[in-house]
Each structure stands twice: as C-alpha cells, then as structure tokens.
VEXDREN-2710 file (C-alpha; in Angstrom, 1 decimal):
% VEXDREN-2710
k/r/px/py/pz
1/UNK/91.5/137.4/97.3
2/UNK/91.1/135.3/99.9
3/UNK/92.4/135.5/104.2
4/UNK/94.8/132.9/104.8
5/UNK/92.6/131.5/107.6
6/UNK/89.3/131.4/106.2
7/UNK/87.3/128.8/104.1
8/UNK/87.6/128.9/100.2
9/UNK/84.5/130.4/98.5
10/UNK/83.4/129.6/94.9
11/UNK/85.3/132.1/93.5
12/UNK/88.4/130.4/94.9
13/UNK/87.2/127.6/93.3
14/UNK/86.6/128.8/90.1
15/UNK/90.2/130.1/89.9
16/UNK/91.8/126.6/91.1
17/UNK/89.6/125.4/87.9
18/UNK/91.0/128.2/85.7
19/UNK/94.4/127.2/86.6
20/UNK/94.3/123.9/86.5
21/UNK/92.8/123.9/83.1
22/UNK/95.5/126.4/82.0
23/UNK/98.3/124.4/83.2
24/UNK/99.0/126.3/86.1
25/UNK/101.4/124.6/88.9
26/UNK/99.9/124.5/92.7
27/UNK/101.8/127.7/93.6
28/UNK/100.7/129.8/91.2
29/UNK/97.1/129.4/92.0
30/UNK/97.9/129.4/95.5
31/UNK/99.5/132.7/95.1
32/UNK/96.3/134.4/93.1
33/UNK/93.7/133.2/95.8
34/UNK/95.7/133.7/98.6
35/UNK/96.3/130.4/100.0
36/UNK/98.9/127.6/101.1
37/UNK/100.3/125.6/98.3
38/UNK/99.1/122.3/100.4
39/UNK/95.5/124.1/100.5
40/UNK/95.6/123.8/97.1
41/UNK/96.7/120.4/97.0
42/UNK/94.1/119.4/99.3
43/UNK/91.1/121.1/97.9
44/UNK/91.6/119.3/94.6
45/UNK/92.0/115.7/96.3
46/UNK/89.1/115.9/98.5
47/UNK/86.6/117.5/95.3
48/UNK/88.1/115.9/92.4
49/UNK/85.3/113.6/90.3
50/UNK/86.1/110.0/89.3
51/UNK/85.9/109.2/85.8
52/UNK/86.3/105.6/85.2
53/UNK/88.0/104.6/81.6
54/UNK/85.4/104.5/78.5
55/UNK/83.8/101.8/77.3
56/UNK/85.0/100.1/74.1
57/UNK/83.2/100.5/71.1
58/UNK/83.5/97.8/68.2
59/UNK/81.6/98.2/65.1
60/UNK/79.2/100.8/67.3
61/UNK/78.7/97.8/69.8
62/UNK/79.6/98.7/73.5
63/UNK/81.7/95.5/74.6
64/UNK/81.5/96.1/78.7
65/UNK/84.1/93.6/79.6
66/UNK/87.3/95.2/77.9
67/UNK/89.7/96.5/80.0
68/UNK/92.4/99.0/78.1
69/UNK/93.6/100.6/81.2
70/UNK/96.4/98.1/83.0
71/UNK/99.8/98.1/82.9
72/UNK/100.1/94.7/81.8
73/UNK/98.8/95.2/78.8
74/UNK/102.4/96.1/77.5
75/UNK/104.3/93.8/79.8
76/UNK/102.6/91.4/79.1
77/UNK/100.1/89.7/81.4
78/UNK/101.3/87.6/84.5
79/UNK/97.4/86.3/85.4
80/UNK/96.6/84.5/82.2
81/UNK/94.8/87.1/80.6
82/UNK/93.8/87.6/76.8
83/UNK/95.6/90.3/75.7
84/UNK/94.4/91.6/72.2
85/UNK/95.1/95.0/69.8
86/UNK/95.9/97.0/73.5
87/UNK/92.9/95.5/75.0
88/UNK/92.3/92.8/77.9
89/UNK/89.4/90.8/77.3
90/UNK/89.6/89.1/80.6
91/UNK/89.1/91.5/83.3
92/UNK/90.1/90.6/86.8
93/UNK/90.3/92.6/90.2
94/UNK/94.3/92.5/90.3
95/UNK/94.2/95.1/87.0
96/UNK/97.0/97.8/87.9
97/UNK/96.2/101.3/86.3
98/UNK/98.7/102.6/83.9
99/UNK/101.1/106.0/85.5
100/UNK/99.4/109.1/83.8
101/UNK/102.4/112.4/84.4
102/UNK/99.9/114.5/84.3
103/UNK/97.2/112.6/86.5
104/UNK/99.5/112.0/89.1
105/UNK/101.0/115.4/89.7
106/UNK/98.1/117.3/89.0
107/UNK/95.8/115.1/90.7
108/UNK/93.6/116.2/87.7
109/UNK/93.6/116.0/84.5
110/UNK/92.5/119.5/84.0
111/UNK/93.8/121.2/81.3
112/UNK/95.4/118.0/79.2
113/UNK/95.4/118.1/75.5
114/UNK/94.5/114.2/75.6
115/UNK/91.7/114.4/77.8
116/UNK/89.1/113.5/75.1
117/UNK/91.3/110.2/73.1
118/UNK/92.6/109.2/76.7
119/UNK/91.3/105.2/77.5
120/UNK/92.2/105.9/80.8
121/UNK/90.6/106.4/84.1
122/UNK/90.9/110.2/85.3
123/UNK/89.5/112.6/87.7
124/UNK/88.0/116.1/87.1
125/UNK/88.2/119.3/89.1
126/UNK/85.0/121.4/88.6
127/UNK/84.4/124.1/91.0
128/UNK/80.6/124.1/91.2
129/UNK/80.8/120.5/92.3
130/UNK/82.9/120.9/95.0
131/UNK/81.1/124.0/96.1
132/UNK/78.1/122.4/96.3
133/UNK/79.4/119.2/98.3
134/UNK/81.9/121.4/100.6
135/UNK/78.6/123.1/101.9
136/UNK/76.5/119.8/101.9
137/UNK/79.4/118.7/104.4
138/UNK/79.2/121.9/106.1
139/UNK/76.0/121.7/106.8
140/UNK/75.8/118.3/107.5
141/UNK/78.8/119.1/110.4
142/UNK/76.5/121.2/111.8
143/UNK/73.5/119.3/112.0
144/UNK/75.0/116.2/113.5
145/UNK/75.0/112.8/111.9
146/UNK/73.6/112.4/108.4
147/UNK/72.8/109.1/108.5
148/UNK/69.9/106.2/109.0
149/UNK/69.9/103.9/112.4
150/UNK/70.6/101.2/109.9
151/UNK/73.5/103.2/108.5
152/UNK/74.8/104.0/112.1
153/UNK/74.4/100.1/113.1
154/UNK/76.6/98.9/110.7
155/UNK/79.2/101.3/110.5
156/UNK/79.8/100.8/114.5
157/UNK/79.7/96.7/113.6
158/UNK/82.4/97.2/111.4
159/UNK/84.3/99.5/113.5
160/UNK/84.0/97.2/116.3
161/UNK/85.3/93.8/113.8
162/UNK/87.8/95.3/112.6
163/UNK/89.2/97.8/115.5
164/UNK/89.1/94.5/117.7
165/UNK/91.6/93.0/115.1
166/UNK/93.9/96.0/115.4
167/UNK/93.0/97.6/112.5
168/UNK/93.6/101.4/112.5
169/UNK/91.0/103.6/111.3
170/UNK/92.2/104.9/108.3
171/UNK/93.2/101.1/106.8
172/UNK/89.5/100.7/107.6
173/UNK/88.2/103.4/105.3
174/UNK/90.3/102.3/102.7
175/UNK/89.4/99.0/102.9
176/UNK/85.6/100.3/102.9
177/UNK/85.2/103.1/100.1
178/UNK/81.5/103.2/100.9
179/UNK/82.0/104.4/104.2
180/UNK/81.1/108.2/103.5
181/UNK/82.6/110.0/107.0
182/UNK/86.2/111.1/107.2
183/UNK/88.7/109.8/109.5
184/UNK/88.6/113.0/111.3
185/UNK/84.7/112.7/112.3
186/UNK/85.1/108.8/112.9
187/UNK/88.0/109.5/115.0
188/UNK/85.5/112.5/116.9
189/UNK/82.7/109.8/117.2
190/UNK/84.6/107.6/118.4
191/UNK/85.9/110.0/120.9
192/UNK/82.6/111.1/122.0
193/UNK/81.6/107.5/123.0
194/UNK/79.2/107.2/120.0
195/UNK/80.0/104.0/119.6
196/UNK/80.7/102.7/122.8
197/UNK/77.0/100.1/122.9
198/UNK/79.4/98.6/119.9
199/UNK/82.3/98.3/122.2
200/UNK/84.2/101.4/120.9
201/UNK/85.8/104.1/121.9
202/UNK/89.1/106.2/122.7
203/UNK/90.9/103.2/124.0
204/UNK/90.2/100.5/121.3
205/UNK/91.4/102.8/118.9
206/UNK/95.4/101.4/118.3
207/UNK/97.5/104.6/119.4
208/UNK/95.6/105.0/122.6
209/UNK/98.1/103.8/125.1
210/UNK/99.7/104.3/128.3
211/UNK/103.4/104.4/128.3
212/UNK/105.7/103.5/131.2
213/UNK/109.0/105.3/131.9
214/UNK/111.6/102.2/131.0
215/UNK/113.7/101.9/134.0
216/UNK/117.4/101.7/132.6
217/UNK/119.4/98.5/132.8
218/UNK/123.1/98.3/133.5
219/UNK/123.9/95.3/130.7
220/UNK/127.4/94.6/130.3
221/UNK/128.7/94.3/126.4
222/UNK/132.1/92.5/125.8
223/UNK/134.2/94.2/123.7
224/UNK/134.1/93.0/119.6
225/UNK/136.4/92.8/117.3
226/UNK/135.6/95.5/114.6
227/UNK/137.4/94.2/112.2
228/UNK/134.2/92.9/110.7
229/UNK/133.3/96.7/109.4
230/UNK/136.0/97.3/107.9
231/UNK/134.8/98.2/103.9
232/UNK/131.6/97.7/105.7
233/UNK/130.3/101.4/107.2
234/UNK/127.6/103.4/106.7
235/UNK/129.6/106.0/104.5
236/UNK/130.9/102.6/102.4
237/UNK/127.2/101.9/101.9
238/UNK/126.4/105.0/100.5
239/UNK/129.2/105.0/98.0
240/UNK/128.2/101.6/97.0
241/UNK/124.8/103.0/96.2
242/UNK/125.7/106.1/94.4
243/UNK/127.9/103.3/91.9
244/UNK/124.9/100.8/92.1
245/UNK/121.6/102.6/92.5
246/UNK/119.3/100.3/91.3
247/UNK/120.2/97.7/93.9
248/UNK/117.8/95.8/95.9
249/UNK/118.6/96.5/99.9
250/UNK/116.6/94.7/103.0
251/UNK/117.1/96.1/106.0
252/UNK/117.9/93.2/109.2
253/UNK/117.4/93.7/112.5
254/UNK/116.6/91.5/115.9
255/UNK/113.4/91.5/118.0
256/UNK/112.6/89.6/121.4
257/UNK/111.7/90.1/125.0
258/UNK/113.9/87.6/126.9
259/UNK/117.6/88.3/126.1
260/UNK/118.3/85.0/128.3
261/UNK/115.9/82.7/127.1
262/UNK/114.5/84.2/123.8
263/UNK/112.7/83.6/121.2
264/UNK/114.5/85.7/119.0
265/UNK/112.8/87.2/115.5
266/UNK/115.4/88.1/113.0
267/UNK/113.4/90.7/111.1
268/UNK/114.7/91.7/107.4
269/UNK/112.5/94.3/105.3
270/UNK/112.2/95.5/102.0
271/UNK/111.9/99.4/102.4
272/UNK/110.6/100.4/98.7
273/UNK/107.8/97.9/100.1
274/UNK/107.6/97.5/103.3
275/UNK/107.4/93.6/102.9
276/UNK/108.6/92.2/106.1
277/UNK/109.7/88.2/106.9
278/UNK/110.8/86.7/110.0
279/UNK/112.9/83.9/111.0
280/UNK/112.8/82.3/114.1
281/UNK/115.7/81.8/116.7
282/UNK/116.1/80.3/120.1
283/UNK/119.5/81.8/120.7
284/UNK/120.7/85.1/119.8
285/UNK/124.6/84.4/118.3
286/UNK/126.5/85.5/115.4
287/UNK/126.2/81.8/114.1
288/UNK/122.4/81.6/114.3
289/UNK/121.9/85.0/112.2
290/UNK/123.6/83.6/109.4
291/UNK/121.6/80.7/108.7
292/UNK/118.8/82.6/109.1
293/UNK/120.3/84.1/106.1
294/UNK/120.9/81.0/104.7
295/UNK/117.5/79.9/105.7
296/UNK/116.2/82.9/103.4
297/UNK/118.7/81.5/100.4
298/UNK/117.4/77.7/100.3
299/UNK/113.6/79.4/100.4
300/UNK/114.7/81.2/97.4
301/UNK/117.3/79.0/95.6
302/UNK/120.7/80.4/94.8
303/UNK/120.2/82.6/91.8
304/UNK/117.2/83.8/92.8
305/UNK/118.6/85.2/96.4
306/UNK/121.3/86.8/94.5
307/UNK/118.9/88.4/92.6
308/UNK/116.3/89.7/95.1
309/UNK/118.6/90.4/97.8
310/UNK/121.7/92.3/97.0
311/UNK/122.5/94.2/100.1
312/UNK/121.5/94.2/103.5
313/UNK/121.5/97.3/106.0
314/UNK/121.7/96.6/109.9
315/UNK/123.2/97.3/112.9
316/UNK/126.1/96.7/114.5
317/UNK/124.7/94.3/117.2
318/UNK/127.3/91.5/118.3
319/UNK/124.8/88.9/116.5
320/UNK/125.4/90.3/112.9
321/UNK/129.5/90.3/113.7
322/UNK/130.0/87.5/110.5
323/UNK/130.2/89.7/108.1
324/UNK/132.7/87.5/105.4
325/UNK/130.5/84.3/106.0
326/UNK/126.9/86.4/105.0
327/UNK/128.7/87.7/101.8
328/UNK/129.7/84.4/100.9
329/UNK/126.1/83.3/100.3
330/UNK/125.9/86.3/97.3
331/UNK/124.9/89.4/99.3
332/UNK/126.6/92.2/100.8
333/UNK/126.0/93.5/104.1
334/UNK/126.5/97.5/105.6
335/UNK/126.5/98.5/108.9
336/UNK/124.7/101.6/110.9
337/UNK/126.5/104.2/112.4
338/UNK/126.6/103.2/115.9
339/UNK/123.8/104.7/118.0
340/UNK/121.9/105.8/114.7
341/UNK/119.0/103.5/114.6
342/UNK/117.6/106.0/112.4
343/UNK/119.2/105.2/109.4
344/UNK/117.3/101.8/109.0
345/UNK/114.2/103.9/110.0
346/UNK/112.1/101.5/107.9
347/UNK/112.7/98.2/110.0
348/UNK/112.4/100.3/113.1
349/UNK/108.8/101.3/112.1
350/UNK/107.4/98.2/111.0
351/UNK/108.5/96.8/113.9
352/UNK/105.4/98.8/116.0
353/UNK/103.0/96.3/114.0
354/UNK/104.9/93.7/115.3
355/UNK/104.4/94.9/118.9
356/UNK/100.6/95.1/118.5
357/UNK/100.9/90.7/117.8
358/UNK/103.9/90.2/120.1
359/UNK/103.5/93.5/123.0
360/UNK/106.9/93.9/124.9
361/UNK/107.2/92.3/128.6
362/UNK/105.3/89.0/127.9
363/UNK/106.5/85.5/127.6
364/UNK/106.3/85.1/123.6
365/UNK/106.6/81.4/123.8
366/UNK/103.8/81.2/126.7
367/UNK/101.8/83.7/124.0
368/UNK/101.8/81.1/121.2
369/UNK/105.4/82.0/119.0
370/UNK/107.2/78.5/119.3
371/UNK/108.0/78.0/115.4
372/UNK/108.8/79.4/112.2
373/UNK/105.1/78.4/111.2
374/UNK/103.7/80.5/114.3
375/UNK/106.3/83.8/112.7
376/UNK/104.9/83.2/109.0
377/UNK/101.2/83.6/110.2
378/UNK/102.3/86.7/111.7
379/UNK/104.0/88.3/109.0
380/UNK/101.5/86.7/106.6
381/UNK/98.8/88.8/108.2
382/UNK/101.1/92.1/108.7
383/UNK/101.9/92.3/105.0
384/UNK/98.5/92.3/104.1
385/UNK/97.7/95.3/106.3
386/UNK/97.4/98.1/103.9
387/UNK/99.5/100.5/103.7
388/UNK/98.0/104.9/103.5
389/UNK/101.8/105.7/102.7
390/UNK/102.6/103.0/100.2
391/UNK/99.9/104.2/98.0
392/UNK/97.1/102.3/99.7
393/UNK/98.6/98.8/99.1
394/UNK/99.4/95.9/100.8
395/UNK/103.0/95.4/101.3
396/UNK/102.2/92.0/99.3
397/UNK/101.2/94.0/96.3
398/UNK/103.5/96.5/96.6
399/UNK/106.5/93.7/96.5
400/UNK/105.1/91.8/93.5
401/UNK/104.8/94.9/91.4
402/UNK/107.9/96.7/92.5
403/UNK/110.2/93.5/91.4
404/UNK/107.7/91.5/89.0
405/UNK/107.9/88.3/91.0
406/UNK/104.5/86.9/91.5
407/UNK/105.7/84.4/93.4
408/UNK/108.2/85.6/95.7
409/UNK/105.8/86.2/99.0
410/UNK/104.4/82.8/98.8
411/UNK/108.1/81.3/98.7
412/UNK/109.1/83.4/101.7
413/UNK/106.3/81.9/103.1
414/UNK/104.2/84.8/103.3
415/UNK/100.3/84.0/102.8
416/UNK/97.6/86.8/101.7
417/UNK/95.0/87.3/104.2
418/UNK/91.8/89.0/103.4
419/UNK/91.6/92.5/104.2
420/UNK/88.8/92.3/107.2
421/UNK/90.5/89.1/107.9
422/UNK/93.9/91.0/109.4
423/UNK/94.3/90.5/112.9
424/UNK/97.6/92.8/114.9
425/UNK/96.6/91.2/118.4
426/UNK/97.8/88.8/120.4
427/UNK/94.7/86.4/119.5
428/UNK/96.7/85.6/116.1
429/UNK/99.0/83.0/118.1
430/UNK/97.8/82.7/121.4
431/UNK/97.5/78.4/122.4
432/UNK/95.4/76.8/124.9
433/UNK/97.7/74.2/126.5
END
C-alpha cells in the first residue's frame, strides 16, 4: 500500500486498472492503494488512451466518412446532414458526441459490458501505459525542455499571439491539443522568463496584476419605494423554481465607470451557459433598463422572448425599480438579497472578462464604446472565449446546444469569432479620432 504523499508506482496502477475493470467506484480503489479519492480521479484523466469510434464496415468495405457517433443522429440533424440507418454520411466539425453513463463518470470505459459493440468514441485505462509515460514525464522534468529550437520557436509565437490578445493560458492549450507541456510547466516557463525574447513573461500572463486599495466614496442613495419587491424576493424566487424547475433564468446586472456621464452596459447572462449580451445606455434610470429589455424582445420577437427568457435574477439597484412594466413584456423578474451579490455569482464573474476589454477608471467612450455595435463586438468575441468549466466550450456552443436554437446568438447579435482570433484588450474598440 502506498504513503499518502508519495508518487503512484505500477502496482498502484495496476490495481486502479483492476478496479476499474471490475466496476469498482473511485473510493474503493482509493482506499486499497492508499490514496485520495481525487488522486484517483486524476491519475485516470491525465493516462487514459483515446479511442476514436470504429470505422463502418459495409459488405466488408471500410466507408471512412461515416460518422455514428453524434447526438443528432436521433434528433435529428440541424446542419443539413444525411442521416441514414443511425449513420451520418456527411461529417462536419460541429458533430456533438453522444453522453456515455459510464464514460463520463468513470472517465473510462473500463470494465463495460458494451465495450466491444459500442460505435462510440471511448478512452482506456491501462496501467503499463501510464507507467511508462508518467516516468517519460518524469524524466523529461528533470532533464529540462524536451523539445527542438523549432518546437520552442513556435510555441513562444503562439504564446506571445494569443497572450497579447488576452487569452489565458489554459484556453490556449485547449484551443491547441498539439501543444504537449502542461499548464503547470508553461505557466513555470513563463515564470522563469523563458519566453521573454517572445515578449512573455509573469506580467503578460492575465492574472498578474497590481491591485489598488479603493478609496471609499460617500454616495448618497435616495430612499425607494420597495413596493416593487413585493412577491418579488429572493426566497419568492426560489419557491418559484422548486414549482418551475425547468425555467430558463438570465441573470441582469449594470456595468460602467462614470456614474455621471456613463456609458452604461446593462449586462444579462445565461448561467447554464455563460452566454452574455449587452445593451448599451447613456443614462442609468429605471426607464432606460426596461427598454433595454424591450430592446432584447423586438431582437427576438414576442413568442420567442417568452420562450427563451422566462425569469430574470438581479439586484436591487434603483435602475431595475419597474418591476410590473418588465413582466408585462412576458418575463418575470426576482430580486437579490440586499448586499448578497453572491447569489447572481454568475454575472459577477463574467463580468472580469469584461474588465480585461473595458478596465475600470478609463473614459469608455474616449476607449472606443459609443454604440450598441461597438457592445456586440465585445460580447461577440467574449462568448467565443472558451470556457475549462463549461466543458471546454464556447459559451456560443454551449447556448445553442443547451436550448436547441441555432440561431439565437446571431439574433442577439452575437457573432462567432475564431478561436486565435479572441481578443479581451482594450485594442478590440479602441478609435483613432
């Protein structure tokens, strides 16, 4: 049995493998070799092999460009392809692998019954594998870079293109499967000024900043009627969700710089997603939020909004105070907890992508946001910024599978930009005059 601390051996290995191909959950094994559950978990992520779905046969002839592995085979196929006996005889890049239970909890598909009749794609655990590449990456660790001056010369290129665009590192690997280093070491490289003759290093990457201590502002807030919130609270929005759950909620919110002179970004998000659109204000009053609700309803056309957007979550901000005149364009509206940003947590976040195109303390207009054309390029190029959490998709992607609406981004004016093509800086808008 293994020490908690120390580095799994092949025998470890071999007993993951046992258990996996018995069935065996994650804690089980873990308990036998002596490990974390999340060790486990791990291990068989890093190691697993990629088996891409078989071939078809027909009449003992391979036919290469069949594709049997896509949800849309059932469904029925939104991108015009030939669909035939279970099979898709028009293969395109947008194919969407079908859920596999067993795949996706296990990681593996170690140990299933249908491993040899399965058309789908699937990954193996086998522990002489890993062993053998854990201590080709141990050695290689040790030994410094394993790679050619041609290797070396492009990867710090591509660093440099698409860390200069805002691009985090880890949206860059997954954009770039051929990159063989792991975030960890890119991130060490990068620290160690490796790629600094590129124009790299600690503080290009997107995290590296220097915070100032806010000084605190005495604002004065008139009193509102609350009236407004009645029916309307956080606890009334959870009720309505336990009765409802398989509404469709956006969460709203306001962003700007200049409280006196704007512009003002009234930010709504789809949290299952993260899709985020903007609409542009100039002032920042109860009666401009609404029609940029009502801007989002002619977008959409009446049934359709009622459709796509049945709730919306915000705060209690003085702007969002008309409450009866929102729900009379077929949506209903919640509000926060006061003081508990946190329960919109989704908006909040996706708001720091925001930040990296429109930073705090600058003039936004002198930056280049004027119009609601200047806001769509933005969100156009945030929602094709993949996502690690969202299962490595664009928010784009995520949307159009998650409500089955193909066209919905492009009618909230929301454009798909290629992946090394995503720029979070300033650059996006800035004008010369």
């Amino acid at each position: 049995m293994s020490a908690k601390n120390s580095h799994l051996t092949l025998e470890d290995r071999q007993a993951i493998q046992k258990g996996l191909n018995n069935g065996s959950p994650k804690t089980a094994i873990a308990q036998v070799i002596g490990k974390d559950n999340s060790t486990i978990g791990k291990e068989v992520k890093k190691h697993r092999i990629y088996c891409p779905a078989p071939l078809y046969k027909e009449s003992s002839v391979v036919i290469k460009n069949v594709i049997r592995d896509c949800v849309y085979i059932k469904t029925g196929c939104p991108y015009n392809g030939k669909i035939r006996n279970n099979k898709c005889l028009s293969p395109c890049e947008r194919a969407e692998p079908m859920p596999c239970k067993i795949r996706d909890r296990k990681l593996v598909c170690n140990g299933c019954s249908k491993i040899r009749t399965c058309v789908q794609y699937k990954y193996k655990y086998d522990a002489e594998v890993a062993h053998q590449k854990y201590t080709q990456e141990l050695s290689d660790s040790r030994t410094g870079l394993n790679m050619s001056p041609e290797e070396f010369d492009s990867l710090g290129n591509l660093l440099s293109s698409c860390m200069s665009k805002g691009q985090s590192i880890e949206v860059i690997l997954e954009n770039h499967p051929e990159i063989t280093l792991s975030s960890r070491r890119i991130h060490s490289l990068v620290n160690d000024g490796y790629f600094k003759p590129y124009g790299v290093d600690q503080f290009t990457k997107r995290r590296t900043v220097n915070r100032k201590q806010a000084a605190k502002k005495a604002v004065y807030k008139p009193r509102v009627d609350r009236k407004y919130l009645k029916g309307r609270t956080n606890e009334d929005f959870k009720a309505y969700m336990d009765a409802h759950p398989d509404t469709i909620v956006w969460q709203m919110d306001t962003v700007y710089n200049d409280v006196s002179n704007g512009p003002f970004i009234q930010t709504f998000i789809h949290p299952e997603s993260s899709f985020m659109i903007g609409i542009y204000h100039d002032e920042k009053t109860a009666q401009e939020m609404l029609s940029g609700v009502r801007t989002i309803r002619n977008w959409l056309g009446s049934t359709r909004f009622k459709k796509y957007f049945n709730v919306i979550l915000t705060d209690r901000g003085s702007e969002f105070t008309k409450a009866e005149e929102i729900e009379r364009l077929g949506v209903r509206i919640f509000y926060c907890d006061p003081m508990r940003s946190s329960q919109k947590a989704e908006v909040e976040k996706n708001h720091t992508l925001l930040r990296y195109i429109c930073p705090k303390e600058t003039d936004l207009r002198q930056l280049g946001l004027r119009s609601q054309k200047d806001l769509n390029l933005i969100f156009s190029h945030i929602n094709s910024y993949r996502r690690i959490h969202k299962f490595n998709k664009t928010p784009i992607e995520n949307i159009v599978f998650l409500l089955n609406d193909e066209s919905l981004p492009k009618d909230l004016c929301i454009e798909t930009v290629d992946k090394d093509e995503v720029l979070l800086r300033p650059a996006l808008i800035k004008k010369r005059d």
